[in-house]
C-alpha positions in Angstrom: -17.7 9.7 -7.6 -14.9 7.4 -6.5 -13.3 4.6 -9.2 -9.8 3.6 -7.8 -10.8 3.0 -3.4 -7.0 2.1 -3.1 -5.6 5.1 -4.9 -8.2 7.6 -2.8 -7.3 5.8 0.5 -3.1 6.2 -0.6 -3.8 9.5 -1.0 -5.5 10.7 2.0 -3.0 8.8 4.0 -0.5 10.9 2.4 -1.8 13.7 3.0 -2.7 13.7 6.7 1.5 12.2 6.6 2.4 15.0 5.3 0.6 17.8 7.5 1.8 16.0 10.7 -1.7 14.6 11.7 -1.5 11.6 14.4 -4.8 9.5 12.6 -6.7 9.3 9.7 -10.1 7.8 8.9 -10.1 6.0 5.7 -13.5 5.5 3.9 -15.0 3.6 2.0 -13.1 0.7 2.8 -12.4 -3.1 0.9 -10.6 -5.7 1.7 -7.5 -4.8 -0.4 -6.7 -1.8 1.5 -7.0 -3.5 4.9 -4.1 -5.9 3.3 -2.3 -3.1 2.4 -2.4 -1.5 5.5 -1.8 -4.6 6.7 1.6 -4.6 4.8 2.1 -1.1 5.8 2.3 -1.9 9.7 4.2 -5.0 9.2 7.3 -2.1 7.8 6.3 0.4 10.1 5.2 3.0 7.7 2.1 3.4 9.8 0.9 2.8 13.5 -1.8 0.5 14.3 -5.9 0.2 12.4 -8.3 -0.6 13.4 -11.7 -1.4 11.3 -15.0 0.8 12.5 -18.1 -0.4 11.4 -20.9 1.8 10.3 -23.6 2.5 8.0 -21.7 4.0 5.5 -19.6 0.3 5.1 -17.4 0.8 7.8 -14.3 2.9 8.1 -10.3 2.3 8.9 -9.3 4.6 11.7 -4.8 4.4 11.2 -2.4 5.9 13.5 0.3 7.7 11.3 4.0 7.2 12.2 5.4 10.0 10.1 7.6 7.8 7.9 6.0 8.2 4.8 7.9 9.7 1.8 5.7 8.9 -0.7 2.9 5.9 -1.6 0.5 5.9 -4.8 -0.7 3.1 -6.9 0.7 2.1 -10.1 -1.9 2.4 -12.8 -2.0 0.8 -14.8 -1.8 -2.6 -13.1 0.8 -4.1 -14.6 2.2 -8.0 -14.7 5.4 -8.9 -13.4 7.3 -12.0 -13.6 9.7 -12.6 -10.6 12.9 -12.3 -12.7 11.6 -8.6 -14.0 11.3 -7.0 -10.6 14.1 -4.9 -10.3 13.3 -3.1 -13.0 9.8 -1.9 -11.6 12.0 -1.3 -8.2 14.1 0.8 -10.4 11.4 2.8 -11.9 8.6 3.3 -8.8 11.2 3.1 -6.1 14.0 5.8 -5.0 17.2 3.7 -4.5 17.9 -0.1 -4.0 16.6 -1.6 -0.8 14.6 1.7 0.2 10.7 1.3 -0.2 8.6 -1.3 -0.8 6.6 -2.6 -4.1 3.0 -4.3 -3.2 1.8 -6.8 -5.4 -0.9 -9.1 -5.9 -0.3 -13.1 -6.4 -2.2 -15.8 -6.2 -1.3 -16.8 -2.6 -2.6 -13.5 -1.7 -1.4 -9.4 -1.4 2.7 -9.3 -0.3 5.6 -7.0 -0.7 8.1 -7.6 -3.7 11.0 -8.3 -1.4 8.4 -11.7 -0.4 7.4 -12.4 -3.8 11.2 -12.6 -4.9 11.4 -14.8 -2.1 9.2 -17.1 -2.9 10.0 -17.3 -6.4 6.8 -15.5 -8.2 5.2 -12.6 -10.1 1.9 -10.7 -9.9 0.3 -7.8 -10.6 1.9 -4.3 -9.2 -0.4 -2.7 -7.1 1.2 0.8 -5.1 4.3 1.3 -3.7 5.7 3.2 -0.5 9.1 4.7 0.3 
């Protein structure tokens, strides 16, 4: 039985990383880890998805690009004000400028270095390096 969809897809995706496969299928799917992978692409930690339908809910084939170190999610999900996110960079991430923390706002799923951009906080939701 599955609880956390983000934390089993971060997982699998780490593990095909890791044993040098080329693709993996991600299932069951939601709309929050099609935005992360979204994010994911945008900084080259992975290749290209696609979305497969099927009967099972659909699936997210992804093209690896062997430049994950390491992704997870942060559990539990905690609330960051824009002025506080070094420290989570600090604690989640191996060295300044290296990685990437995802949150969630509400204008919508982005990367920290965004977020600080734009002046707000959200909720921590995984991290990549």
């Amino acid at each position: 039985m599955q609880h956390d969809l983000l934390n089993d897809a971060l997982v699998q995706l780490r593990h095909a990383d890791r044993q040098g496969q080329a693709k993996v299928d991600l299932h069951p799917t939601s709309k929050l880890i099609g935005e992360v992978l979204r994010l994911f692409r945008e900084h080259q930690y992975i290749g290209d998805f696609t979305f497969v339908p099927d009967g099972r809910g659909g699936r997210y084939d992804v093209a690896l690009a062997r430049r994950i170190n390491s992704c997870g999610v942060i559990k539990p999900r905690l609330n960051v004000g824009a002025r506080a996110m070094e420290r989570y960079e600090a604690r989640y991430l191996p060295a300044q400028d290296f990685g990437l923390l995802i949150l969630t706002t509400n204008q919508g799923v982005m990367t920290h270095p965004k977020a600080r951009e734009l002046g707000i906080g959200g909720r921590l939701l995984a991290y990549v390096y």
